[in-house]
Every structure is written in structure tokens, then in C-alpha cells.
KOLMARSE-876149 format. One record per residue (C-alpha): residue number from 1; residue in one letter; x, y, z. Coordinates in steps of 0.001 Angstrom, whole numbers. Example, Ala and Ser with C-alpha at 12.3 -4.5 7.8 and 13.67 -1.06 7.14 Angstrom:
# residues 2
+------+------+---------+---------+---------+
: mipa : voti :      c1 :      c2 :      c3 :
+------+------+---------+---------+---------+
:    1 :    A :   12300 :   -4500 :    7800 :
:    2 :    S :   13670 :   -1060 :    7140 :
+------+------+---------+---------+---------+
# end
This chain:
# residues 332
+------+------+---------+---------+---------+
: mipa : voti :      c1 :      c2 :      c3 :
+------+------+---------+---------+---------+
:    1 :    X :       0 :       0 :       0 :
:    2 :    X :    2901 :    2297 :    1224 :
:    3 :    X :    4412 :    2023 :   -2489 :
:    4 :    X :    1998 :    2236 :   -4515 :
:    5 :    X :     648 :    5939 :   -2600 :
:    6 :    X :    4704 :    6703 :   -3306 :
:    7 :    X :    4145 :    5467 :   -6962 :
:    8 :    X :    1141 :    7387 :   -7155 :
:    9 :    X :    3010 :   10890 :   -5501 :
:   10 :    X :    5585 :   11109 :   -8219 :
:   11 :    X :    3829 :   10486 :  -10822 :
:   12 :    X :    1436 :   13464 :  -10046 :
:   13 :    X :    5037 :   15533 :   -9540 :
:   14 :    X :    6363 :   14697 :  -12985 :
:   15 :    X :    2920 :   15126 :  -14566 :
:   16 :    X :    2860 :   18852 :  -12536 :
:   17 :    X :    6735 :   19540 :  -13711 :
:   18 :    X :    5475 :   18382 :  -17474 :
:   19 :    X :    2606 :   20535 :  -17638 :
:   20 :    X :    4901 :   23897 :  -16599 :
:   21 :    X :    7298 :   22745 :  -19210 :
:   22 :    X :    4753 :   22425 :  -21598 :
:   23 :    X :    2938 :   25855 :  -20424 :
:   24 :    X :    5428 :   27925 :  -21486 :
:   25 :    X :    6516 :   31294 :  -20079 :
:   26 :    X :    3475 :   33786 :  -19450 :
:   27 :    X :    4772 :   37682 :  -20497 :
:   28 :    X :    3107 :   40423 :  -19876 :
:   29 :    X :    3646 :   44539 :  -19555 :
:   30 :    X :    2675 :   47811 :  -18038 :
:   31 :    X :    3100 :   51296 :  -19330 :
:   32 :    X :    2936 :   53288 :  -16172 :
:   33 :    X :    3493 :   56786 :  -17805 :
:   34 :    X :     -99 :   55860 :  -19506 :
:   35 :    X :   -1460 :   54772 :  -16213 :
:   36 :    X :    -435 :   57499 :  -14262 :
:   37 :    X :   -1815 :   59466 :  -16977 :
:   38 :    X :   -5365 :   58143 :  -16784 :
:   39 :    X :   -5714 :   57933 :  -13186 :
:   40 :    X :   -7885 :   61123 :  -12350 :
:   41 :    X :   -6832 :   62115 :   -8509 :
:   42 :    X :   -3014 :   61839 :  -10174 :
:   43 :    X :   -3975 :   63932 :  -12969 :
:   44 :    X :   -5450 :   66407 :  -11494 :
:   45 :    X :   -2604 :   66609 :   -8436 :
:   46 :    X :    -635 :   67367 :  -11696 :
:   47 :    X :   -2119 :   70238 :  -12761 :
:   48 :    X :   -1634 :   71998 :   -9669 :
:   49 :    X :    1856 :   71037 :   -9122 :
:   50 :    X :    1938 :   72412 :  -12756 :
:   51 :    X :    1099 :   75825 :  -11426 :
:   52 :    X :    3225 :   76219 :   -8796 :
:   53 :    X :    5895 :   75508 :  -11057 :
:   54 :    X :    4967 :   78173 :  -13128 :
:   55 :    X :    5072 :   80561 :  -10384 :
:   56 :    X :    8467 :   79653 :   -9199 :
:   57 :    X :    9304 :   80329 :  -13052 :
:   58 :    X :    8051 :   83667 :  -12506 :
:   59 :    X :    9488 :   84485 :   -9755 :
:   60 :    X :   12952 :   83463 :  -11108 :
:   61 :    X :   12245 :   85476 :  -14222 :
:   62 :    X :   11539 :   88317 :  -11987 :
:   63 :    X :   14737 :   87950 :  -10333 :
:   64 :    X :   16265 :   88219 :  -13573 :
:   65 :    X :   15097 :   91069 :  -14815 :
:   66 :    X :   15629 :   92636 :  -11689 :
:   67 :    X :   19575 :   91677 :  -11692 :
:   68 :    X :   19503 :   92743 :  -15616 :
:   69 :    X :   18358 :   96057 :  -14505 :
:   70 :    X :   21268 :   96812 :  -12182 :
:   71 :    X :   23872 :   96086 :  -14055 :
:   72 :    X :   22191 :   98107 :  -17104 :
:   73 :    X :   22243 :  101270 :  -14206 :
:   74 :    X :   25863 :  100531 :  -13158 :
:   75 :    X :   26919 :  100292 :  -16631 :
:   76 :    X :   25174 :  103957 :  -17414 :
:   77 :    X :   26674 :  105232 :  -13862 :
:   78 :    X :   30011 :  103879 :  -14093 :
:   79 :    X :   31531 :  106920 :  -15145 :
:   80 :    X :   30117 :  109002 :  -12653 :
:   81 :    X :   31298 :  106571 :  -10148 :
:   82 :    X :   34260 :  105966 :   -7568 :
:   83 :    X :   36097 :  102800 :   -7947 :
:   84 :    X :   34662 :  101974 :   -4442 :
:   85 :    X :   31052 :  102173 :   -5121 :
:   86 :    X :   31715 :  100420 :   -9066 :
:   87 :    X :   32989 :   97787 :   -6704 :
:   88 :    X :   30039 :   98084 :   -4137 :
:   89 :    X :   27204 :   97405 :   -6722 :
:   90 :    X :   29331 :   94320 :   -8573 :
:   91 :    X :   29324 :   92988 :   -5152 :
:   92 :    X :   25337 :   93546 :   -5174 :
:   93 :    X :   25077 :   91997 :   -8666 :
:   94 :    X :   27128 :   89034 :   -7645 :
:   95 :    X :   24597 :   88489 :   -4342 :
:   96 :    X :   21767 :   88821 :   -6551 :
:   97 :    X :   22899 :   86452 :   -9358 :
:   98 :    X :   23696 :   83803 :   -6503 :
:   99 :    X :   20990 :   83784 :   -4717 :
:  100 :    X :   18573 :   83792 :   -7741 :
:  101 :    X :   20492 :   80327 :   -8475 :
:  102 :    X :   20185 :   79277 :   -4850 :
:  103 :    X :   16231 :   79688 :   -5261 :
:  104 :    X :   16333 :   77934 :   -8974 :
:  105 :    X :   18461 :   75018 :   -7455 :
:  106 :    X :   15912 :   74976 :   -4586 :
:  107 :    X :   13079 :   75271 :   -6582 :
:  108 :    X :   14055 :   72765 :   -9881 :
:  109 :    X :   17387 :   71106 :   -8709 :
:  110 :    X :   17854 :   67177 :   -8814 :
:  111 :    X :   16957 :   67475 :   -4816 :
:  112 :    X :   14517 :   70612 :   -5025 :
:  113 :    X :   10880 :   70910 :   -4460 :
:  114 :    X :    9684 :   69857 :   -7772 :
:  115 :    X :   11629 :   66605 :   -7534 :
:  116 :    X :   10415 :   65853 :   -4256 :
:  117 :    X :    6784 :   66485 :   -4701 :
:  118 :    X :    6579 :   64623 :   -7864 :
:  119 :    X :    8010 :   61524 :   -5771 :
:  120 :    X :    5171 :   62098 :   -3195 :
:  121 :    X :    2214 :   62187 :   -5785 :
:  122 :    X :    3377 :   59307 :   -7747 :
:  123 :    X :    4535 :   56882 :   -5028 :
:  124 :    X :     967 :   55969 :   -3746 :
:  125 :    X :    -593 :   55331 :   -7337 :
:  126 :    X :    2782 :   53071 :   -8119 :
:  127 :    X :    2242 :   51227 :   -4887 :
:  128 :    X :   -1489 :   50615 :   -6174 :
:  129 :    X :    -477 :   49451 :   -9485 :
:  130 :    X :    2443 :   47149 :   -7887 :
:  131 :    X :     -18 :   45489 :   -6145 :
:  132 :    X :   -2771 :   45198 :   -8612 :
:  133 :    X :     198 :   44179 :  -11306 :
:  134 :    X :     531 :   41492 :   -8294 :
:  135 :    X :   -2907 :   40306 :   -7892 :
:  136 :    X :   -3436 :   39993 :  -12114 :
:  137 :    X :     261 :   37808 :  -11997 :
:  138 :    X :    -927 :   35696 :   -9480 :
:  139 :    X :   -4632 :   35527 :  -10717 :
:  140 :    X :   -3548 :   34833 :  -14336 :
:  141 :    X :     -54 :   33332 :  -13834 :
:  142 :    X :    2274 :   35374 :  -15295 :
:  143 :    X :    5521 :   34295 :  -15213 :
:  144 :    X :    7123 :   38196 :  -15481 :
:  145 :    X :    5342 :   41284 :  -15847 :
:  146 :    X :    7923 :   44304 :  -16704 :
:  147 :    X :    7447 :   48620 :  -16994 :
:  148 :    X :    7569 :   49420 :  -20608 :
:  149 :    X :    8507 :   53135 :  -19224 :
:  150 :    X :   11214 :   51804 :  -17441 :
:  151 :    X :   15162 :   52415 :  -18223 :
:  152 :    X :   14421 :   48302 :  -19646 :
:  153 :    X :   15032 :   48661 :  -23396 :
:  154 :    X :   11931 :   46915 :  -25179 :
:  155 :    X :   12926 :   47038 :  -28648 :
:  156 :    X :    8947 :   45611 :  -29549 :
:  157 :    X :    6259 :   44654 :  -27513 :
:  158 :    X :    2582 :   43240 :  -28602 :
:  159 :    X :    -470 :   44751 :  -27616 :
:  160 :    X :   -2103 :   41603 :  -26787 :
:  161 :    X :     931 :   41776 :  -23946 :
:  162 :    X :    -121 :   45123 :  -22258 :
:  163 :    X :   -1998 :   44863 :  -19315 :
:  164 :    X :   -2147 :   48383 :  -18812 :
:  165 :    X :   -5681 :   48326 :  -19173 :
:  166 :    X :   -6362 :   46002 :  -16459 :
:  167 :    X :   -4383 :   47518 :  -14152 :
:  168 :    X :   -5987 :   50696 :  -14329 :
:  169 :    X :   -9443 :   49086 :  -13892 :
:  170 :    X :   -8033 :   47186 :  -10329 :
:  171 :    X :   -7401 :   50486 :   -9323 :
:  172 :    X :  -10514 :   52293 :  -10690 :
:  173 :    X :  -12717 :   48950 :   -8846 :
:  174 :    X :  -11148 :   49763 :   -5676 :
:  175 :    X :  -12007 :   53562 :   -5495 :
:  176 :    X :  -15706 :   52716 :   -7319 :
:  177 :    X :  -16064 :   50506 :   -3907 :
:  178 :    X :  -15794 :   52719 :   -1297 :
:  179 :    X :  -18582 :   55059 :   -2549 :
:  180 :    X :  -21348 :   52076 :   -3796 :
:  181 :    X :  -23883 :   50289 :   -2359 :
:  182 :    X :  -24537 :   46222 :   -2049 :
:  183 :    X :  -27000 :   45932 :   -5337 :
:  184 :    X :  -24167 :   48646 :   -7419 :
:  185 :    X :  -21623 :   46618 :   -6081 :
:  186 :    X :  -23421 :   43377 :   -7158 :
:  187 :    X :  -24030 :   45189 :  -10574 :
:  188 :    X :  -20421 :   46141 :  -10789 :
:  189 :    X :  -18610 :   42496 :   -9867 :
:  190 :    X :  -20800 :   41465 :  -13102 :
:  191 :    X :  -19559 :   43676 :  -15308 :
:  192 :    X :  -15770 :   43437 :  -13638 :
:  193 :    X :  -16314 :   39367 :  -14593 :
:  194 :    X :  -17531 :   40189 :  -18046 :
:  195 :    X :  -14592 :   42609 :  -18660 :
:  196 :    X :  -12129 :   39719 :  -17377 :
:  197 :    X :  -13834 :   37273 :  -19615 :
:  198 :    X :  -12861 :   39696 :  -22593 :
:  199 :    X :   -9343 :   39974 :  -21292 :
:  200 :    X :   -8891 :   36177 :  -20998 :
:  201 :    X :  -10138 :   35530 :  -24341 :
:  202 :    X :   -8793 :   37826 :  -27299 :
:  203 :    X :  -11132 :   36999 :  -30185 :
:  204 :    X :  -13840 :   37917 :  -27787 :
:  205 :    X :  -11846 :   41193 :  -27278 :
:  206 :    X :  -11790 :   41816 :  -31020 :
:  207 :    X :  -15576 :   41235 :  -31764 :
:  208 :    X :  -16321 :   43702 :  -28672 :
:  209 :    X :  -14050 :   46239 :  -29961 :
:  210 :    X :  -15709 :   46238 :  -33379 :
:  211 :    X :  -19097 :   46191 :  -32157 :
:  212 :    X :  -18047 :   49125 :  -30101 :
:  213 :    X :  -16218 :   50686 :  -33175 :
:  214 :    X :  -19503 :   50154 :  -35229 :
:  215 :    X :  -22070 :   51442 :  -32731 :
:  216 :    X :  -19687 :   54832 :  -32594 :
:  217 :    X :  -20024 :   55138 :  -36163 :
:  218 :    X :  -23770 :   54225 :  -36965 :
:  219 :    X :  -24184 :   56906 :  -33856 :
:  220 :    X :  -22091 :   59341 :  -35602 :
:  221 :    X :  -23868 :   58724 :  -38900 :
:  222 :    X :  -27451 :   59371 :  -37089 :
:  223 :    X :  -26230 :   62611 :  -35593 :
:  224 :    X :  -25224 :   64258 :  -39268 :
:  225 :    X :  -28160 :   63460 :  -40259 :
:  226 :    X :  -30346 :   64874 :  -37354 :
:  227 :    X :  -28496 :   67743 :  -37951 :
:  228 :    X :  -28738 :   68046 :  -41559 :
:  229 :    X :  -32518 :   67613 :  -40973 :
:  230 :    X :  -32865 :   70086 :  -38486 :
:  231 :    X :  -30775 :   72597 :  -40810 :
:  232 :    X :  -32891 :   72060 :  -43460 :
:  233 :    X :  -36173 :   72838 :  -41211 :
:  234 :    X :  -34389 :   76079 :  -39750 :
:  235 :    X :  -34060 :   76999 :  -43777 :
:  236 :    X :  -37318 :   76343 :  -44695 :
:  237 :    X :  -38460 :   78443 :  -41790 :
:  238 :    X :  -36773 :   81103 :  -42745 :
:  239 :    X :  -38158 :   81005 :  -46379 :
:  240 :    X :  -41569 :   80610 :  -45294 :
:  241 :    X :  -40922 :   84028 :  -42842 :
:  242 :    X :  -39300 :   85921 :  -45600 :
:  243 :    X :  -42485 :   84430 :  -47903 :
:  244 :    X :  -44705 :   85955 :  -45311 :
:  245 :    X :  -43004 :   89275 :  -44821 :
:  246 :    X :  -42857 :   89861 :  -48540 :
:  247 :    X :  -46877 :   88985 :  -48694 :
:  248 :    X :  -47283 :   91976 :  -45971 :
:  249 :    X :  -44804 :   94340 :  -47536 :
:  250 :    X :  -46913 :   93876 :  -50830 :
:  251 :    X :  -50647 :   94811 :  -49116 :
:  252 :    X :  -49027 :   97684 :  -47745 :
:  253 :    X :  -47836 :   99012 :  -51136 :
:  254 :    X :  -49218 :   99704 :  -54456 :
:  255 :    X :  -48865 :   96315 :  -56649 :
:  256 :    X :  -51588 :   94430 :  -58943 :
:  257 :    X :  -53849 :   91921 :  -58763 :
:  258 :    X :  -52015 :   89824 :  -60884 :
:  259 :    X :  -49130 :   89962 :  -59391 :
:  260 :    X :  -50277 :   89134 :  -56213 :
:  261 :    X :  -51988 :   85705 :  -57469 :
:  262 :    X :  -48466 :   84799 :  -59160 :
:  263 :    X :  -46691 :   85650 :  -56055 :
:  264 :    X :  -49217 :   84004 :  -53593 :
:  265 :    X :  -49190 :   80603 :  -56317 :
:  266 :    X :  -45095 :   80505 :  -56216 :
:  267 :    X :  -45097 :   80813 :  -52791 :
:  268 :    X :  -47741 :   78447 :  -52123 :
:  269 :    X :  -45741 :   76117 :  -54701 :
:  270 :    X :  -42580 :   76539 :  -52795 :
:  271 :    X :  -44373 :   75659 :  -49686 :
:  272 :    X :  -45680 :   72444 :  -51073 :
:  273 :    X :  -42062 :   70982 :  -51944 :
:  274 :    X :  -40544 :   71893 :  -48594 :
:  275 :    X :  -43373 :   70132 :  -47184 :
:  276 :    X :  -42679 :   66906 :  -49484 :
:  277 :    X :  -39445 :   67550 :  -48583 :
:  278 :    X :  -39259 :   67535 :  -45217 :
:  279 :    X :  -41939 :   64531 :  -44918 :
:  280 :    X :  -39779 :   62829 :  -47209 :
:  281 :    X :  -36896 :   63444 :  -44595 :
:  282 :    X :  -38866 :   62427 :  -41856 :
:  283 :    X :  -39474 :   58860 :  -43630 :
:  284 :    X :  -35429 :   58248 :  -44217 :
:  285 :    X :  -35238 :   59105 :  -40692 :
:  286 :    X :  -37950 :   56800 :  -39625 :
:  287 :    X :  -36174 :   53854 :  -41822 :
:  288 :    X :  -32833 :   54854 :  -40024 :
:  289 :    X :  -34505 :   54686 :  -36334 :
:  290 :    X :  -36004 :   51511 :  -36983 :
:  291 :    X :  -32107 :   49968 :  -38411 :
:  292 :    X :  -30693 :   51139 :  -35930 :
:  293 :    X :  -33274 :   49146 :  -33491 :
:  294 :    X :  -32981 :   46013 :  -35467 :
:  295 :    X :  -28986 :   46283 :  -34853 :
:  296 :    X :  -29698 :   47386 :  -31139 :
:  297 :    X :  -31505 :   43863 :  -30801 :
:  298 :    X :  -29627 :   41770 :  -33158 :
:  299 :    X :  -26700 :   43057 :  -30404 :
:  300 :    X :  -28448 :   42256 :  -27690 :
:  301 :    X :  -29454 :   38621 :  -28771 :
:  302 :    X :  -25604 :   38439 :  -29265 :
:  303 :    X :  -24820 :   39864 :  -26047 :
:  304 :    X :  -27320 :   36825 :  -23863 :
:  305 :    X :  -25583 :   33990 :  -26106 :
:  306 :    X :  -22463 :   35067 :  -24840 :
:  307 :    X :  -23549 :   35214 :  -21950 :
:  308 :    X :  -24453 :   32004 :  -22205 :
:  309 :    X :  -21647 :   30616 :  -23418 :
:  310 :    X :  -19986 :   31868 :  -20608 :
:  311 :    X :  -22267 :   30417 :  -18366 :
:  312 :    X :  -22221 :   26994 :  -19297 :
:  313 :    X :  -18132 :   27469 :  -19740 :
:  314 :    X :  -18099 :   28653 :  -15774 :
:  315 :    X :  -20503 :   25270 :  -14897 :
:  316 :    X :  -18075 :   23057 :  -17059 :
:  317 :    X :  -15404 :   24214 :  -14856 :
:  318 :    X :  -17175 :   23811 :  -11533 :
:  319 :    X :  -17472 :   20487 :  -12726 :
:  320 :    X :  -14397 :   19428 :  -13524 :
:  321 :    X :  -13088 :   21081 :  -10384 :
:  322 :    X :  -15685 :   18716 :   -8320 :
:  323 :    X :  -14467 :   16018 :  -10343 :
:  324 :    X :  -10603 :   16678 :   -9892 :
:  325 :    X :  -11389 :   17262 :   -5933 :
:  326 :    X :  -13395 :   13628 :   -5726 :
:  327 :    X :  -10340 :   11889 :   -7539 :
:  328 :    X :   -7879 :   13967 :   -4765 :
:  329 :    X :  -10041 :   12482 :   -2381 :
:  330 :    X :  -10071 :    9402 :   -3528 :
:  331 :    X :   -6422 :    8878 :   -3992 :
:  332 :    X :   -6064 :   10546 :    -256 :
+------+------+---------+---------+---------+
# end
């Protein structure tokens, strides 16, 4: 009995050390330049470290002028002046001119102020995305995960590599969180699943970007042409109010009979094919509106069979896992 539970132990070890041959090595990358970039409370920390900065400029520029301005007076007074006081200002000048590069140092030096609160804004979103790069590694078994931005030379890297993405939306779940309730939060672990589904498989990826890609431009498409439609009403409003003014400018003056029937028939005529027109316009419209629902629910029908794919995908699993834990407990 004793051997054949040993016979049974390393066999599951080499069929373990097999498979992770066999597996290969799992690669993936960040870009944290484009993470820090989309991370709002980062971004907007940014901006106002971006305006201090601009006032130290200032007031570095005003020190320069300042120190330009002396030694353009010294330079128009130095004739009038004893070698004592000629030696007096340079000695202000020289003060000046140091201490201005004292504050710049201070202010933009490898050690100075920018430097230092730059470090203390980044450091807690890096710490984040360390340890949501972590949880993704371990979750998806990644063998390395490395910092495109870093000073690591990547000569190429693959899109399908970048985990960027998912990174950012760890951190994004974790804020979301704090500030939901239990049926948002419910709501928002299905759509964090569904997202993770899409990252795990990359054909699925590629059919929900171009569905995505195509809804932007049918949208776009609809838009024009609610605009053109409501341009071409705001011109046939006009006509018909410069039609109508003309009508009352005419019974106020002196003009015939005749006239007036031509006018009144022209304008009456012109009326008639706006009106065809703009029904006409109203029909496309009507045809577009009700393509646009057919696509909404051709999308949708695609949308619940992937969800039940998914579904039945998640069962098989929970399956197989009961079926893999009986065996371990049989063989235990």
C-alpha cells in the first residue's frame, strides 16, 4: 500500500513539472506613464503642481530682470562713479545672481521641491499598481510582468501583452467601492467578470471592440443626419418668414392683382415641396430609427448567447473542479 501511494506521488510531480514545461513562459507589460496618466486624482494633483511651477518660473524670471536692470544702471553710472562704489554694486550683482540660483536650485534642482513632490504624488498610485500588477500575476499566472517606461530597453512589444488596461481598472474597482452600495456593487462584480472574460479571451476582445467601433459610427452617422434635418427645417423656416413678410410688404404698397396671385401661387408652390421635402426626410429618418433598433436587438441577442456561453463554460469548470477534488479524495 505504502508504495503504490509513493508510486502514485511522483507520478502526479512529474505530470505537474510536465505541464509547466509544456505551459510555457506567461509575459506580460505595463506602461505606467499611460497609467499614471489616466488615473484622475493623479492627474489632477498634476495640474496643480503644474502651477506652482509656473510661479516659481516667474518668480525666477523676476529675479532676472531685476539683476539685468542693475547692471544696465551701473553700466550707465560707471563713469560718474568711484572705484569703491563700481565695486560696491558688482558685489550687489554678484549676491543677486547667486541667490537667484540658490532659489532655482531649490526650486528645480535634482533634490529641489519639484523633484520631491513629484516623488510624493506618484509613489501611492505606483504602490497601487504594484499590487494590482501582483494580484493579475498571481490571478492569471504570469511568469514576469515588466514597466515598458522603465530604463528596460523593449525594442517591440505586442499589444495583446499590455496589461495596462487592467491595471488601471483594479485600481478604478477599488475607489468605485468605497462610494457604492450592495446591489451597485453586485451590478459592478458582473460587469468586472464580463470585462475579465474579454481579457482572458482575445477573439472575444476583437468582436467587442468592433461592435463598439460600429455602434460609434452608426451613432455618428445618425447625428449628421439629425443635424442636416434640423438645418434644413431652420431653412425652410426662414423662407416661409421671408415668404410671409414679402406677402405683408406687398398689401401695404401699391402692386396688382395679378401679381399678387403669381406671387401668392409661387409661394404656395414653394411651400408644397418643402413640405414633401421635409416629410420625405422624416421617412429616411424613420427607416434609419427603426435599423438602428434592429442592430440594437440583433446586439443584444448576441450579447445573452455570450452570456451564455460563458455560463455553461463557468458550470463546465465547476465540474471538472468537483471532479478533480473527488479523484484527490479518492487517492487521499
Amino acid at each position: 500500500m505504502r508504495k503504490q501511494f509513493l508510486f502514485l506521488f511522483l507520478a502526479l510531480i512529474v505530470v505537474n513539472t510536465i505541464h509547466s514545461q509544456t505551459r510555457g513562459t506567461k509575459v506580460g507589460y505595463i506602461d505606467m506613464e499611460y497609467i499614471l496618466q489616466n488615473v484622475p486624482n493623479y492627474t489632477e494633483a498634476t495640474v496643480q503642481l503644474e502651477q506652482k511651477a509656473q510661479k516659481w518660473k516667474q518668480e525666477i524670471e523676476s529675479k532676472k530682470i531685476e539683476i539685468t536692470k542693475t547692471k544696465d544702471a551701473l553700466n550707465a553710472e560707471k563713469a560718474l562713479l568711484t572705484k569703491e562704489l563700481i565695486e560696491e554694486r558688482e558685489t550687489e550683482i554678484k549676491f543677486l545672481e547667486t541667490e537667484m540660483l540658490d532659489y532655482q536650485q531649490k526650486r528645480f534642482g535634482p533634490n529641489g521641491d519639484l523633484m520631491i513632490q513629484k516623488s510624493v504624488l506618484t509613489k501611492p498610485i505606483q504602490d497601487q499598481v504594484f499590487t494590482a500588477v501582483q494580484d493579475i500575476a498571481e490571478a492569471k499566472k504570469y511568469d514576469f510582468i515588466f514597466d515598458k517606461s522603465s530604463d528596460l530597453t523593449m525594442l517591440f512589444a505586442a499589444k495583446r501583452f499590455d496589461i495596462s488596461d487592467q491595471v488601471l481598472r483594479v485600481i478604478n474597482r477599488a475607489e468605485k467601492r468605497e462610494q457604492l452600495t450592495k446591489k451597485q456593487l453586485e451590478a459592478e462584480e458582473a460587469k468586472e467578470n464580463k470585462e475579465d472574460a474579454i481579457d482572458e479571451n482575445p477573439a472575444l476582445a476583437e468582436r467587442q471592440k468592433a461592435l463598439e467601433e460600429k455602434k460609434i459610427a452608426r451613432d455618428k452617422i445618425i447625428e449628421e443626419r439629425r443635424l442636416a434635418q434640423e438645418q434644413k427645417k431652420k431653412e425652410f423656416e426662414e423662407r416661409r418668414q421671408k415668404i410671409i413678410a414679402d406677402r405683408e410688404a406687398k398689401k401695404n404698397g401699391t402692386v396688382s392683382a395679378s401679381t399678387k396671385i403669381e406671387d401668392t401661387a409661387s409661394a404656395k408652390n414653394a411651400t408644397d415641396k418643402e413640405t414633401a421635402k421635409t416629410k420625405a426626410e422624416e421617412a429616411r429618418q424613420k427607416q434609419i430609427d427603426a435599423n438602428a433598433k434592429k442592430l440594437e436587438e440583433r446586439k443584444k441577442v448576441i450579447e445573452e448567447r455570450k452570456k451564455a456561453v460563458e455560463e455553461r463554460r463557468i458550470r463546465i469548470l465547476q465540474v471538472r473542479d468537483s471532479i478533480k477534488k473527488s479523484r484527490e479524495n479518492k487517492l487521499n
